[in-house]
N, C-alpha and C positions, 0 to 999 in steps of 0.2 A: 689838398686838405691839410690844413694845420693837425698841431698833439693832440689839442684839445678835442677837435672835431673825432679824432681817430679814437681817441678814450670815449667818447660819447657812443658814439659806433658800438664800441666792443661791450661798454656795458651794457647797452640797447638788446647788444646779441644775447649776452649771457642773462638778460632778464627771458627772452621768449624760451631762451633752453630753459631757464629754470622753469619757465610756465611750464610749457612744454612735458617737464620731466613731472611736473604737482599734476598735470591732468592726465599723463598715463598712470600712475599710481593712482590717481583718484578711481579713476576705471577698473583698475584693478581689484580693488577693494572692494567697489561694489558689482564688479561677478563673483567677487565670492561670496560677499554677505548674502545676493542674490541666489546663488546653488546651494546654502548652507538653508537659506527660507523653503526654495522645494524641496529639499530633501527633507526637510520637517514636514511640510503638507504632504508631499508625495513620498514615503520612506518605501524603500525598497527588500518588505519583511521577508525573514529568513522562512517563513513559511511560503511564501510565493515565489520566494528562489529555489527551495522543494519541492514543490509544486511544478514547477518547469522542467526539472530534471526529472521530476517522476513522469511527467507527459512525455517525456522524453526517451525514454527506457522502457515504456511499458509499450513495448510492441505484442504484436497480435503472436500467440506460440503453436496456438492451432485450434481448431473448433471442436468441442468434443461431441460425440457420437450418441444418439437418441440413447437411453436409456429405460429403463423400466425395472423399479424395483419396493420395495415397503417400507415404511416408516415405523417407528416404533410403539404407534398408535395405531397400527396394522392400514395406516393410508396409502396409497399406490402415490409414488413418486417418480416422475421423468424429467428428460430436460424440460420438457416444455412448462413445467410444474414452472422451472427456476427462471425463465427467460423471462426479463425484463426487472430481474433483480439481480445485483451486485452480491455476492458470495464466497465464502472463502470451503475448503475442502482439506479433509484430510481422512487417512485411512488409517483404524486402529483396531481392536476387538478386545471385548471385557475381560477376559481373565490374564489380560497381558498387565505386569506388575515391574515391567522396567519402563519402557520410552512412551507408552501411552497416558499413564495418568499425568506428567509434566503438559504433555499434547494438550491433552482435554484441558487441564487446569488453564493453558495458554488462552484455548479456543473462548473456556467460557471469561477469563480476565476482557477477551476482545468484543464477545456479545454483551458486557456489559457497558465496555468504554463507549458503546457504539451502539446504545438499548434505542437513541432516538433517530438513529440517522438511517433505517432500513437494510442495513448488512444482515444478511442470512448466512446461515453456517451448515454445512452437510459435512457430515462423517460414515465414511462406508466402512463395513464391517469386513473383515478378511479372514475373518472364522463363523459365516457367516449359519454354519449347523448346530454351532451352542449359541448365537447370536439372536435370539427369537425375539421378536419383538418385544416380548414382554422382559426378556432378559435385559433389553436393549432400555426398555422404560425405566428400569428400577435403576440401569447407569445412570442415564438422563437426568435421573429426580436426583439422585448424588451431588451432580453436575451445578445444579440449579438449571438445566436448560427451558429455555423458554419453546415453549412446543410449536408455538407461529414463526418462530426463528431459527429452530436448531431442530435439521432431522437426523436422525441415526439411520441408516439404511442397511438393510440386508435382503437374502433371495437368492437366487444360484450361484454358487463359487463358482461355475466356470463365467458367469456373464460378470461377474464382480471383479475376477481378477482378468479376464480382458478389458473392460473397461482401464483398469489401471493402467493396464500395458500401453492399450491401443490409443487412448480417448488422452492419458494427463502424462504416462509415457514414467511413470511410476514403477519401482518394483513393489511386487507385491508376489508370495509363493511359500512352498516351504522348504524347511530343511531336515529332512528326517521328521519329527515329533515338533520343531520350531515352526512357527510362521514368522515370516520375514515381511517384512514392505519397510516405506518411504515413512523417512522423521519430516519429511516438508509439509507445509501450507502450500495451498496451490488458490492462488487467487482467477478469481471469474468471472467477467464481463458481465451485464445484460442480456447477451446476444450469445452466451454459450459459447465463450472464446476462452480460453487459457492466456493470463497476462501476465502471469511471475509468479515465477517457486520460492520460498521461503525458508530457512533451515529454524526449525522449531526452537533448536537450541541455542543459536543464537541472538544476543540483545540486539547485534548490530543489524542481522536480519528480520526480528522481529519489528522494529521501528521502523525498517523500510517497509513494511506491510503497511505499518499505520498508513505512513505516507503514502501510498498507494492504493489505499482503500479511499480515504480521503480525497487522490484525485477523482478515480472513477464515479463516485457519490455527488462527484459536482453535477 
């Protein structure tokens, strides 16, 4: 093979490398212009990233225990009353004027974010002998509760504060002339399961409520 043949050769070579090297870049390009279009059609929202982690979290904490107690409209209320509705709980009683009215103020902020989606709300009372239903209604209308979504419950302190203990696993009791219980939210299946405590007084745990209610509601 003459120079000439041999220059012919090499640049011959260096045109398919250059092809070569123009069609993996070409490819390149268009997988990403290509991932950059699904990720527009298909975006993967931080709400369904929440959404996953909350499916994820919300395991079952334990069943709670038939109940049987009044409502502040003097209606008999049990679980069976709440099965097959999504709910959240919290125990408080009227004339408490530190960590209750924040509570309630919370409860009713979530009855209303959540007026169309079917969340129910129950609050037990834990002084439950000045808690008289009628006592319990003039909270309620305070409140703005909605009477088809939010009960106040009361009935025997000993069945009230085992329920606590035994059924959400809550304290609840006194201390001398004090009553004492739980600043949480206790969120509640359909099916009368316990799926996560909430501390009232935090934002950061109050938002995972939302998320949380939001999955169960699906």
């Amino acid at each position: 093979m003459n120079a000439k043949s041999s220059k012919q050769v090499v640049r011959a070579n260096e045109c398919i490398v250059r092809v070569l090297l123009w069609g993996v870049l070409v490819l390149v390009i268009v997988g990403v212009v290509s991932a950059s279009i699904w990720s527009s059609i298909h975006p993967k929202s931080d709400a369904n990233s929440q959404s996953t982690e909350s499916t994820s979290r919300l395991a079952v904490h334990n069943e709670l225990p038939d109940f049987y107690l009044t409502d502040q409209h003097r209606v008999p209320v049990g679980l069976a009353t709440l099965l097959g509705k999504v709910w959240v709980a919290d125990f408080i009683f009227t004339r408490c004027v530190t960590i209750c009215p924040p509570m309630t103020t919370e409860m009713a902020a979530l009855q209303e974010e959540f007026a169309t989606e079917g969340l129910h709300f129950v609050s037990f009372s834990v002084d439950p002998k000045r808690d008289t239903p009628e006592v319990l209604s003039r909270y309620a209308a305070r409140y703005g509760a909605d009477r088809n979504r939010w009960s106040f419950l009361t009935g025997e302190k000993e069945s009230i504060y085992q329920l606590a203990h035994a059924g959400f696993n809550l304290a609840a009791g006194h201390q001398g002339s004090d009553i004492l219980h739980s600043t949480r939210f206790v969120l509640v299946d359909r099916y009368g399961q316990v799926r996560g405590y909430y501390d009232s007084r935090s934002k950061e745990a109050l938002q995972q409520l939302r998320w949380d209610i939001k999955t169960l509601l699906q």
